[in-house]
N, CA, C and O of each residue as an XYZ file, in Angstrom:
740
protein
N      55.963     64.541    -60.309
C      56.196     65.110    -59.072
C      57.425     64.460    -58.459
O      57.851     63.306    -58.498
N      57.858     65.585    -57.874
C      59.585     64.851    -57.401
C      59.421     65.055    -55.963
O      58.935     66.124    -55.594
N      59.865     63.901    -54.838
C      59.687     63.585    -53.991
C      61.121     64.076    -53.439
O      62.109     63.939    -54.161
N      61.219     64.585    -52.298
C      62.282     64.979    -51.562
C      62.162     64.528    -50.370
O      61.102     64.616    -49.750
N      63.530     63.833    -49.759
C      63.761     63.503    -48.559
C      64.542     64.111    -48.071
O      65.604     64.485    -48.569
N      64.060     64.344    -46.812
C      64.228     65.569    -46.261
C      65.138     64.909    -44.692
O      65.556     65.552    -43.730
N      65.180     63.824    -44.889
C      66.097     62.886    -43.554
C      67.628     62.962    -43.377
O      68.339     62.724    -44.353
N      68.125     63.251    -42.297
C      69.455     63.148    -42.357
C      69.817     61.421    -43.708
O      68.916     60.756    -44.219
N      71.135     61.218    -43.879
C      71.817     60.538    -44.424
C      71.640     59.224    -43.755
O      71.010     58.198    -44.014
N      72.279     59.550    -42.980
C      72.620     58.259    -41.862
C      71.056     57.415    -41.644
O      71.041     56.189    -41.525
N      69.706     58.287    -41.610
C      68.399     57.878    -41.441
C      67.828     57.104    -42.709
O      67.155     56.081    -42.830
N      68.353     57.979    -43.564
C      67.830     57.312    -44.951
C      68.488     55.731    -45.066
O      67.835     54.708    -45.272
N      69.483     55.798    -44.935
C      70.733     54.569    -45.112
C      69.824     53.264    -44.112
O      69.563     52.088    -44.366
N      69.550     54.087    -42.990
C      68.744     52.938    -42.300
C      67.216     52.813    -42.678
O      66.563     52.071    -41.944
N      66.476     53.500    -43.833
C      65.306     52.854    -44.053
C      65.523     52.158    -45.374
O      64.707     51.539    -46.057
N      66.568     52.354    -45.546
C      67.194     51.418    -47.082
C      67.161     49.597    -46.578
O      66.596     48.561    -46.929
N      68.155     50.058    -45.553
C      68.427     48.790    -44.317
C      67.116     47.894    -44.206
O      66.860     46.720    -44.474
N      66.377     49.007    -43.675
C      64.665     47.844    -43.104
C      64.166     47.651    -44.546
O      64.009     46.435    -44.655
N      63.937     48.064    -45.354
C      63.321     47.927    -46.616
C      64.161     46.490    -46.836
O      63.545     45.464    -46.548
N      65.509     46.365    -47.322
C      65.720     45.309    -47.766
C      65.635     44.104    -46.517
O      65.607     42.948    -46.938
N      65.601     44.255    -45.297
C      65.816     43.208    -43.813
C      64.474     43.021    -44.216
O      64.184     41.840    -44.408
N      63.468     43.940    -44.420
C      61.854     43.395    -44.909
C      62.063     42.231    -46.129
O      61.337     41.244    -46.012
N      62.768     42.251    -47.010
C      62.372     41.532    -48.390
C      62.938     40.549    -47.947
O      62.470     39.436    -48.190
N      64.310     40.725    -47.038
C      65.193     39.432    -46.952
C      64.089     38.493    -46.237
O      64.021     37.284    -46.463
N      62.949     39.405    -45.058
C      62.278     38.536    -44.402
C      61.022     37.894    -45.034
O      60.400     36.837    -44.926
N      60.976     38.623    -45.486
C      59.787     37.774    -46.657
C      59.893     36.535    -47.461
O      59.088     35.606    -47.522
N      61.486     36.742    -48.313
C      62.072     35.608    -49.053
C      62.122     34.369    -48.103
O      61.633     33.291    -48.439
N      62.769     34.585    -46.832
C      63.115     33.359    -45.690
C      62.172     32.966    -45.309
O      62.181     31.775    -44.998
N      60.726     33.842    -45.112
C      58.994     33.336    -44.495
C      58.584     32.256    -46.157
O      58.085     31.132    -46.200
N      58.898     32.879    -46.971
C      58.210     32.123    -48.415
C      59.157     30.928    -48.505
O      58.660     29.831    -48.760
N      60.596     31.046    -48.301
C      60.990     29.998    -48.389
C      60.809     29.024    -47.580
O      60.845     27.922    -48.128
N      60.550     29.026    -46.014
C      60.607     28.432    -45.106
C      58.747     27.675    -45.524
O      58.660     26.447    -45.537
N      57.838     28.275    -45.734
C      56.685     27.810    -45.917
C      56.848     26.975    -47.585
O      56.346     25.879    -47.833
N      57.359     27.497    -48.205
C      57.239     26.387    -49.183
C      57.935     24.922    -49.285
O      57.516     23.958    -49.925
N      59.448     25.032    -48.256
C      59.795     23.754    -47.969
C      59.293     23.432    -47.060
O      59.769     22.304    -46.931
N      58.345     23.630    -45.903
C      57.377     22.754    -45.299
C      56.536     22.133    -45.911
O      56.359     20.932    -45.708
N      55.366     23.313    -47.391
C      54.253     22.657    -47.993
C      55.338     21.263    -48.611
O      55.316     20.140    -48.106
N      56.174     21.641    -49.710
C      56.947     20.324    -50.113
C      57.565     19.425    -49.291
O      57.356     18.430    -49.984
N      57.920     19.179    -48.732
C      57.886     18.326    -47.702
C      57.020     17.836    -46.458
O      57.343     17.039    -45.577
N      56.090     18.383    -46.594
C      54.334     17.269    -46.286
C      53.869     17.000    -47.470
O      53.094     16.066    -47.267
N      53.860     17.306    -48.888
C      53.699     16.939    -50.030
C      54.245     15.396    -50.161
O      53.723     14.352    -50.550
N      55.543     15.743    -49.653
C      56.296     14.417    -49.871
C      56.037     13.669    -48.945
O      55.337     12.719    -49.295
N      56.260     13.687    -48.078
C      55.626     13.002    -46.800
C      54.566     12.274    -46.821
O      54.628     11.204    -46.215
N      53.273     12.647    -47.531
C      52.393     12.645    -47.544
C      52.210     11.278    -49.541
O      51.431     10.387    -49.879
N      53.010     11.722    -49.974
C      53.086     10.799    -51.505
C      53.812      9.603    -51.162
O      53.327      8.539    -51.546
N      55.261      9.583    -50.282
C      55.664      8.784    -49.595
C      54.606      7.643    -48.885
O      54.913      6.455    -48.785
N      53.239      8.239    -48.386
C      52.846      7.191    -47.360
C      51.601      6.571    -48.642
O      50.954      5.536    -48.799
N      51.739      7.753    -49.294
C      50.829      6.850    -50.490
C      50.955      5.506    -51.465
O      50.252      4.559    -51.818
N      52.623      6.150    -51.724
C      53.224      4.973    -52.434
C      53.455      3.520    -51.825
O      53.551      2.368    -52.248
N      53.485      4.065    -50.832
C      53.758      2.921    -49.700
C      52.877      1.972    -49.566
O      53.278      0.808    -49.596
N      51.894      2.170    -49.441
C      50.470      1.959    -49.386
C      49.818      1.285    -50.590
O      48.937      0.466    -50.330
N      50.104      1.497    -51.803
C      49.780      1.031    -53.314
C      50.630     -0.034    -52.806
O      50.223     -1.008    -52.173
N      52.251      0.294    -53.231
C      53.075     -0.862    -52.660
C      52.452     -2.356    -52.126
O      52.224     -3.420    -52.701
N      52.331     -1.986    -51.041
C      51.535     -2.834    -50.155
C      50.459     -3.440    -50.570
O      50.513     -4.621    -50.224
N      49.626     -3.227    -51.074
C      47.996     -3.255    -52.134
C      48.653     -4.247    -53.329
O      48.477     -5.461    -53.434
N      49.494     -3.340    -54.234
C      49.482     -4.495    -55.400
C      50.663     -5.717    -55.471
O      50.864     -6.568    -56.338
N      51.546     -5.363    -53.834
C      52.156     -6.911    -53.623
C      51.262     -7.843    -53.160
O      51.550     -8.967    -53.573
N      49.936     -7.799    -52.209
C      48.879     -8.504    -52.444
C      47.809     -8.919    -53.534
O      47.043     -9.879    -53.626
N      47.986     -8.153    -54.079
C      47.277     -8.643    -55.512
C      48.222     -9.564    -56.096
O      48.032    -10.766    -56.280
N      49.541     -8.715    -56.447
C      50.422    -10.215    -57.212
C      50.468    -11.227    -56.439
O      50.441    -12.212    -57.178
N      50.551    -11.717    -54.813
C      50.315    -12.841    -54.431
C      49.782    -13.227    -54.575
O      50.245    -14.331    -54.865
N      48.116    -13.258    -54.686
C      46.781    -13.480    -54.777
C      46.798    -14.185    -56.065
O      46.390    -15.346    -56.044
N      47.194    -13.697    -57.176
C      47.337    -13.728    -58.445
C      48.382    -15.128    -58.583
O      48.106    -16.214    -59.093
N      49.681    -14.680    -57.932
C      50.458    -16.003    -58.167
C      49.756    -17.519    -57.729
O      49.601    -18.575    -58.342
N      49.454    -17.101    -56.487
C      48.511    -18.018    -56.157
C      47.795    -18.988    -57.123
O      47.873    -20.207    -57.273
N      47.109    -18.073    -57.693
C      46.008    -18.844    -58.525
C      46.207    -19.388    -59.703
O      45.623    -20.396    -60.098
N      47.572    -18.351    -60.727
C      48.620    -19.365    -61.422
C      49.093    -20.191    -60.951
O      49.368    -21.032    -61.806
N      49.530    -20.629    -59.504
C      50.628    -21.482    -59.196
C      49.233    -23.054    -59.240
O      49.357    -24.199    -59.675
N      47.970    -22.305    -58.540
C      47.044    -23.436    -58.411
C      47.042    -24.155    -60.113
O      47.234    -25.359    -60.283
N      46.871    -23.489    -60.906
C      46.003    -23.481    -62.141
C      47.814    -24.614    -62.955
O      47.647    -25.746    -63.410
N      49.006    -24.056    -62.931
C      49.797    -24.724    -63.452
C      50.179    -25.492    -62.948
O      51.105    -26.113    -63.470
N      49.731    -25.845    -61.778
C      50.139    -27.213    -60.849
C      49.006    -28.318    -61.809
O      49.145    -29.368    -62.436
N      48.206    -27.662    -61.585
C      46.414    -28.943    -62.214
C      47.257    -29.108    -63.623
O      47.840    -30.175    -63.817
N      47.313    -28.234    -64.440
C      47.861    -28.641    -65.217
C      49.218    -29.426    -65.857
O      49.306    -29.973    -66.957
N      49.891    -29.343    -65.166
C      51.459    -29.712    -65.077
C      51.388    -31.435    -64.266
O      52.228    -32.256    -64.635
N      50.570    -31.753    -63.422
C      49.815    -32.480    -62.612
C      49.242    -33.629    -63.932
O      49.723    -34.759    -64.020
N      48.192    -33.132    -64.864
C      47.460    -33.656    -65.290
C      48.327    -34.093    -66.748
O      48.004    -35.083    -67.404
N      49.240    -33.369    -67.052
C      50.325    -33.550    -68.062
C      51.379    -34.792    -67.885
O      51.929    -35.482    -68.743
N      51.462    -34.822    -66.396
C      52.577    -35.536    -66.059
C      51.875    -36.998    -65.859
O      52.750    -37.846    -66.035
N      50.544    -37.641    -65.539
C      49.658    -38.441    -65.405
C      49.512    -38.988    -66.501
O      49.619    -40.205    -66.656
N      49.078    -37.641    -68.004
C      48.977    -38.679    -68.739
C      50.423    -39.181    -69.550
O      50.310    -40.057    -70.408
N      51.717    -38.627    -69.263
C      52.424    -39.241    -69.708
C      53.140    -40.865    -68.973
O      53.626    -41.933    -69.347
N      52.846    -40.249    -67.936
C      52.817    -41.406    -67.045
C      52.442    -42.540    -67.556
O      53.215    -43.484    -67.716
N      50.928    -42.556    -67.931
C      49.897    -43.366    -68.474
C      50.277    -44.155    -69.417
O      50.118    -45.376    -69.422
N      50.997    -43.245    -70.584
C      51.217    -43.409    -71.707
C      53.334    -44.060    -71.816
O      53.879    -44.575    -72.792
N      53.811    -43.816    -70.774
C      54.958    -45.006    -70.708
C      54.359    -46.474    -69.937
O      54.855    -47.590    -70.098
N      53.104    -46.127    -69.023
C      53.105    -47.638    -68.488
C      52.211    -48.448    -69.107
O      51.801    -49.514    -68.647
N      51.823    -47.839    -70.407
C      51.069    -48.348    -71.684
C      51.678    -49.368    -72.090
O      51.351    -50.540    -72.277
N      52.979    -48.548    -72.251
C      53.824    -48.940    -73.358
C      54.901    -49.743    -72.669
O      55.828    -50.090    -73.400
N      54.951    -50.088    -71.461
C      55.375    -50.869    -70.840
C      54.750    -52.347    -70.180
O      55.330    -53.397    -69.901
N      53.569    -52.015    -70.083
C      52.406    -53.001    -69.863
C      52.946    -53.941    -71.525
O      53.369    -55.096    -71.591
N      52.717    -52.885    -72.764
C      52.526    -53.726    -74.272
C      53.862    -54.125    -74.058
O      53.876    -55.355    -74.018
N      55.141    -53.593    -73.882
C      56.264    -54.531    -74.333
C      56.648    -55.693    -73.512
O      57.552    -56.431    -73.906
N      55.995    -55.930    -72.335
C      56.049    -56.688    -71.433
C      55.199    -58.178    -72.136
O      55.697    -59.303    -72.113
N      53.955    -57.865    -72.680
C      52.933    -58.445    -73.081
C      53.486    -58.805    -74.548
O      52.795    -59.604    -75.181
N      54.312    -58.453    -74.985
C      54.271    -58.699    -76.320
C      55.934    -59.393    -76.458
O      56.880    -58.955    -75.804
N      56.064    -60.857    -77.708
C      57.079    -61.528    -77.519
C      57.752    -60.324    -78.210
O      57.268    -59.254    -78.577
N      59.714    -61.080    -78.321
C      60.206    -60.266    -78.994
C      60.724    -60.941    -79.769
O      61.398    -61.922    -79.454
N      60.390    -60.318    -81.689
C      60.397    -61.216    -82.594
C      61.849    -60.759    -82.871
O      62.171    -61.338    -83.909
N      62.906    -59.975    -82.428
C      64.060    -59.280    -82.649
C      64.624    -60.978    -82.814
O      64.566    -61.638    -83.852
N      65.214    -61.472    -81.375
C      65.266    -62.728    -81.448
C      64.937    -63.618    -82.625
O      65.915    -63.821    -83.345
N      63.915    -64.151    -82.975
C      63.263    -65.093    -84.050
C      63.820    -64.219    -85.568
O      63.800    -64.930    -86.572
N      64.127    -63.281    -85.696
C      64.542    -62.686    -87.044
C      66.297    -63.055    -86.989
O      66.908    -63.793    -87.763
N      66.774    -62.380    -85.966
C      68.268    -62.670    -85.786
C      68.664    -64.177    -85.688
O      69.821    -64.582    -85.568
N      67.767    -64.796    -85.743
C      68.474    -66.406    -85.502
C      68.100    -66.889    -87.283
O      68.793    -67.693    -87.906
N      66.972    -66.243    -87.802
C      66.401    -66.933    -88.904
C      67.687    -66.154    -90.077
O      68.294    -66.957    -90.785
N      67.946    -65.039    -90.188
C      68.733    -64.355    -90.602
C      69.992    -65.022    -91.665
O      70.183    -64.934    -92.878
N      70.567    -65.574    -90.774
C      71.983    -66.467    -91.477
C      71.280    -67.304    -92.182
O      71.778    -67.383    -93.305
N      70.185    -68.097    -92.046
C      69.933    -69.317    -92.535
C      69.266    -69.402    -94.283
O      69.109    -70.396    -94.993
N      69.077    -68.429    -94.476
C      68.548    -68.741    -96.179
C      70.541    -68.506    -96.712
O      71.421    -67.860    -96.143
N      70.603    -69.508    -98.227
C      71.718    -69.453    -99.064
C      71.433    -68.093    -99.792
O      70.299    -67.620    -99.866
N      72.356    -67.603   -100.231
C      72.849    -66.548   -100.776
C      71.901    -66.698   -102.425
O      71.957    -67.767   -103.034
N      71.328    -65.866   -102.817
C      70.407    -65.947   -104.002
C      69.270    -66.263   -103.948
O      68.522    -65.732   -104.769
N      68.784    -67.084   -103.129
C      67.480    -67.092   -102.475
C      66.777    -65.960   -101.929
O      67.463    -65.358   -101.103
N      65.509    -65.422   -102.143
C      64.944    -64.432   -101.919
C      63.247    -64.639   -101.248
O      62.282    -65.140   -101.826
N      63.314    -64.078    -99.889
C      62.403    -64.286    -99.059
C      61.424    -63.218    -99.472
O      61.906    -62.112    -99.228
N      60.411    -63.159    -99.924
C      59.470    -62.425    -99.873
C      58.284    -61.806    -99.360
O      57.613    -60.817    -99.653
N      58.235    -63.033    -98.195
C      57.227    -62.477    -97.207
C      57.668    -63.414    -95.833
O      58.104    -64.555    -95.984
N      57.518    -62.855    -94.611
C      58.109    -63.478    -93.144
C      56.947    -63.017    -92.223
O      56.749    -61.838    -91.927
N      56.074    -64.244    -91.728
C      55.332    -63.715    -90.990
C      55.240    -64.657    -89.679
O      55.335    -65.884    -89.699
N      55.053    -63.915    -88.624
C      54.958    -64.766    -87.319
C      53.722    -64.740    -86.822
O      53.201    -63.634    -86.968
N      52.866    -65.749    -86.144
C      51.865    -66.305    -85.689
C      52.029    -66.249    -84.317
O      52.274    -67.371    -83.876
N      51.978    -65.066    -83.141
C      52.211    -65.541    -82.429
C      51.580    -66.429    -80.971
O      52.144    -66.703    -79.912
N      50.334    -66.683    -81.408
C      49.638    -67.475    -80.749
C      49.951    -68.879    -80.807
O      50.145    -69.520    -79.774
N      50.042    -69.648    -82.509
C      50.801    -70.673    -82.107
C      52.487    -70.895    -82.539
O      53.103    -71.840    -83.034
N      52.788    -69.835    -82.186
C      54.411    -69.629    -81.963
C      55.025    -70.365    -83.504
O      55.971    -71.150    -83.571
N      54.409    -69.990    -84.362
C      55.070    -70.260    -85.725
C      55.469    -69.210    -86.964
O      54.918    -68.126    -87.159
N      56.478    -69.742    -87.699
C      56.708    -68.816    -88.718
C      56.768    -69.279    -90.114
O      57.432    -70.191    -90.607
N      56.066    -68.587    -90.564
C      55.372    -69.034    -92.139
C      56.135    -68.153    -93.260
O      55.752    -66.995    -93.430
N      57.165    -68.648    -94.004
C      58.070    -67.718    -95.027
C      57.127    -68.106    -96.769
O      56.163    -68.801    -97.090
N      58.118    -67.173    -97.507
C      57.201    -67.442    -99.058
C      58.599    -66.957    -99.555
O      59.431    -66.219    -99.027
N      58.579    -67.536   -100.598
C      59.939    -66.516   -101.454
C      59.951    -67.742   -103.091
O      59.194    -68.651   -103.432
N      61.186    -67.146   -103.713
C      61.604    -67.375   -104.886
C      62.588    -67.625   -104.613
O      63.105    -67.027   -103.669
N      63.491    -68.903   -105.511
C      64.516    -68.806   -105.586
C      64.866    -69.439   -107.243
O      64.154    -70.006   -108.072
N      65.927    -69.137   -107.234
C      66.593    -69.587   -108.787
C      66.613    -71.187   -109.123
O      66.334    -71.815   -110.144
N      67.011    -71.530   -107.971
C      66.991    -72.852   -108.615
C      66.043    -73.975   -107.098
O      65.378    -73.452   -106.204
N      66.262    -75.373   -107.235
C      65.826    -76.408   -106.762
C      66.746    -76.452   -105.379
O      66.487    -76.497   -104.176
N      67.761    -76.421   -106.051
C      69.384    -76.711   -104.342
C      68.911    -75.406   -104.102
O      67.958    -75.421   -104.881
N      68.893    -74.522   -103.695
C      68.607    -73.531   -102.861
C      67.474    -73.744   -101.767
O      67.533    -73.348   -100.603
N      66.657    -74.292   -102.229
C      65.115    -74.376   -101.259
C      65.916    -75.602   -100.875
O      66.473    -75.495    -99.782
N      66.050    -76.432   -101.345
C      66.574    -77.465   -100.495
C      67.476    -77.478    -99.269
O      67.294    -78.053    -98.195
N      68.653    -76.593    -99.733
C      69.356    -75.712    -98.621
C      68.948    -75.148    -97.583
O      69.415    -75.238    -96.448
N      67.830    -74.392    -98.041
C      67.339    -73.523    -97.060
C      66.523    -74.393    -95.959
O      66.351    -74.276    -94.746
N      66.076    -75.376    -97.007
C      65.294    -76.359    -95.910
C      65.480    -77.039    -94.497
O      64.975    -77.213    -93.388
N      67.106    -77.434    -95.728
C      68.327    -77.939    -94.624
C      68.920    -77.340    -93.202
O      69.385    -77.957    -92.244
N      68.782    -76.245    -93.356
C      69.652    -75.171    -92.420
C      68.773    -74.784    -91.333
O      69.092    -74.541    -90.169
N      67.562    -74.760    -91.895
C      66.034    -74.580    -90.975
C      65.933    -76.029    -90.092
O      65.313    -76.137    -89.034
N      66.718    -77.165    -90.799
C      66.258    -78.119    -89.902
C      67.567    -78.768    -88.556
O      67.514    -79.395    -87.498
N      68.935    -77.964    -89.676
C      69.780    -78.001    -88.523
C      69.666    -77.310    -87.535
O      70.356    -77.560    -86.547
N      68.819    -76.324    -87.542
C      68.855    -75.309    -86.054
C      67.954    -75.800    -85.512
O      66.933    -75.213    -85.868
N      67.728    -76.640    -84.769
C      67.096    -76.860    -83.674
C      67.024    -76.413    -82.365
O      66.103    -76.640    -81.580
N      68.209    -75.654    -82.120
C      68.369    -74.498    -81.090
C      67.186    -73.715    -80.967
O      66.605    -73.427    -79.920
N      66.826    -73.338    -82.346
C      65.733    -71.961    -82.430
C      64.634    -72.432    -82.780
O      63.596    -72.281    -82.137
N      64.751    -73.135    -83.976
C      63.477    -73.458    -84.809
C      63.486    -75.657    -84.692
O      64.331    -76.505    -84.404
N      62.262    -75.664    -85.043
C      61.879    -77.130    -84.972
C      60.285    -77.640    -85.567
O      59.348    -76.842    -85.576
N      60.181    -78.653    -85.911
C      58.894    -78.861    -87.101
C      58.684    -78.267    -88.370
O      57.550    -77.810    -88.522
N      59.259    -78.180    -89.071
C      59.597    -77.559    -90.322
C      58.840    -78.587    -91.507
O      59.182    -79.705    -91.892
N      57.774    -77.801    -91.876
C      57.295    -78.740    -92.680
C      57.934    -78.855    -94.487
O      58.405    -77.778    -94.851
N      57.964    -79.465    -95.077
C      58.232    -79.585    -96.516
C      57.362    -79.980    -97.452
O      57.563    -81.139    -97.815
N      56.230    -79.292    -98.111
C      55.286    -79.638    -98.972
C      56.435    -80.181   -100.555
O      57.608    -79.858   -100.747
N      55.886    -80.720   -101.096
C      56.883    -81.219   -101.908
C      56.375    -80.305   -103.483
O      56.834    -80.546   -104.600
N      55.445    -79.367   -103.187
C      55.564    -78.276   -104.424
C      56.302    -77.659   -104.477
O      56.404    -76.963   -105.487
N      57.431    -77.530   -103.223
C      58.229    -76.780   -103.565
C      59.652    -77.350   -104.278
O      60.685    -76.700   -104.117
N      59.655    -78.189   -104.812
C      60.762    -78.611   -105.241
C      60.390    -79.966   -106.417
O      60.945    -81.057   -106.540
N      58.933    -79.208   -107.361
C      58.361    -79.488   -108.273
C      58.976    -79.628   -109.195
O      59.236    -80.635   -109.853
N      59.458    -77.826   -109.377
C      59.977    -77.154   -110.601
C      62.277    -77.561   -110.395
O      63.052    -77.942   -109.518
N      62.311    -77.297   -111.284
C      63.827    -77.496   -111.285
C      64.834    -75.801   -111.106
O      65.857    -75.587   -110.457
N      64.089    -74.954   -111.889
C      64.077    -73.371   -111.811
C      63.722    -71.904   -111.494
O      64.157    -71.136   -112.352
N      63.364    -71.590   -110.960
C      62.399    -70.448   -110.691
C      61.086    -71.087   -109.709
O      59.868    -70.998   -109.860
N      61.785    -71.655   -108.818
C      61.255    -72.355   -107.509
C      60.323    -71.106   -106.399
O      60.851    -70.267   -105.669
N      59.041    -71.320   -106.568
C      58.205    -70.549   -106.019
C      58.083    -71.300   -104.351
O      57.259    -72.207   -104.233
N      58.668    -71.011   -103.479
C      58.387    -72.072   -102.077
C      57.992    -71.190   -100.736
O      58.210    -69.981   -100.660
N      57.465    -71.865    -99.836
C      56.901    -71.602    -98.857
C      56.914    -72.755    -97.976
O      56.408    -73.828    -98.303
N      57.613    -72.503    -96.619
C      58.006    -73.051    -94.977
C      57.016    -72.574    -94.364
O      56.529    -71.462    -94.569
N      56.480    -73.754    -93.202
C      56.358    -73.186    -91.693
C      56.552    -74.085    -90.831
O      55.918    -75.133    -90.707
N      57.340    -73.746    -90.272
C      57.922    -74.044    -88.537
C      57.381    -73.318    -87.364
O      56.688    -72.303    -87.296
N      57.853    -74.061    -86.504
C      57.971    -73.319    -85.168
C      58.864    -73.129    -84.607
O      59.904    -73.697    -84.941
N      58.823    -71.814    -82.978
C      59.979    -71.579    -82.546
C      60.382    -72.082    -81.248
O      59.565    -72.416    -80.390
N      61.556    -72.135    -81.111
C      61.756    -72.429    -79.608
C      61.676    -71.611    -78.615
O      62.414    -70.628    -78.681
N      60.681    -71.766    -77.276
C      60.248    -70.510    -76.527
C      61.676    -69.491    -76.142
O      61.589    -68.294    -75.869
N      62.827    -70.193    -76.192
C      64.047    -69.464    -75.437
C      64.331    -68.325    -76.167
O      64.862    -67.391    -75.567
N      63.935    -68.159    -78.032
C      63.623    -66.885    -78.240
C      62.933    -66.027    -78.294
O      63.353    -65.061    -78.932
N      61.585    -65.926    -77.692
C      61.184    -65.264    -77.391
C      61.194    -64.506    -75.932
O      60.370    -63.629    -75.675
N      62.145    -64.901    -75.054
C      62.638    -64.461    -73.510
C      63.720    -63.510    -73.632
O      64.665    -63.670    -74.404
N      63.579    -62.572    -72.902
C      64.226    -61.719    -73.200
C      65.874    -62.066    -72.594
O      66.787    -61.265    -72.795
């Protein structure tokens, strides 16, 4: 069926007019309502985020908190026992002579070929008890000698006379004492 309009020109032209001023008004009502809904949408996610925000920067404080408590005790209790453990070791080197001294003075004094085999210090009654080998008879004798010229360091030097039995392959053993000035620091 074919529809005829039967309107002047000029009439038609103007219901063309309202037809589209209708759609234009429709598009501008839909648009205008959908950037209101989106923007109380946003508005509205805005005050949310905000809000979490707020929430889990109190939690991470809360939280730091209780790390900061927890690595303090620990960091605290770390630092105590090292503490502990230098004024240990400061208490012992305080308490204890220093045989650095008594080695560095004894040092020069054996002759060349002579061989010390054992060096031990006593230090309760501040003596030192050697053992060794040497090649011949003048060597221990030497050594004897040199132990008795230092009187600076060492003094009472005993001489058992087994050691200068043999003429060769002289098995001998000293003990003296020291003078307190090496053991002061």
């Amino acid at each position: 069926m074919k529809t005829i309009n039967l309107l002047p020109k000029a009439k038609q032209q103007e219901l063309r007019y309202e037809i589209i001023l209708h759609g234009l008004w429709v598009v501008v009502n839909l648009s205008l309502v959908s950037f209101v809904l989106v923007f109380l949408v946003q508005f509205a996610t805005k005050f949310y985020l905000q809000y979490e925000n707020y929430s889990i920067k109190d939690q991470v404080a809360q939280l730091q908190g209780q790390v900061n408590k927890q690595q303090n005790t620990e960091i605290k209790a770390k630092i105590e026992a090292v503490n502990n453990l230098v004024s240990d070791y400061q208490n012992l080197a305080s308490s204890s002579p220093h045989w650095s001294n008594v080695i560095k003075a004894f040092a020069p004094l054996p002759p060349a070929g002579l061989k010390i085999s054992s060096f031990s210090i006593d230090p309760d009654k501040r003596t030192v008890s050697i053992n060794g080998l040497s090649p011949t008879r003048d060597l221990v004798i030497l050594l004897y000698n040199n132990i008795l010229k230092d009187t600076n360091d060492f003094y009472g030097i005993d001489y058992p006379l087994e050691n200068v039995v043999n003429p060769v392959n002289v098995s001998f053993h000293f003990t003296f004492n020291i003078q307190d000035k090496l053991l002061q620091d």
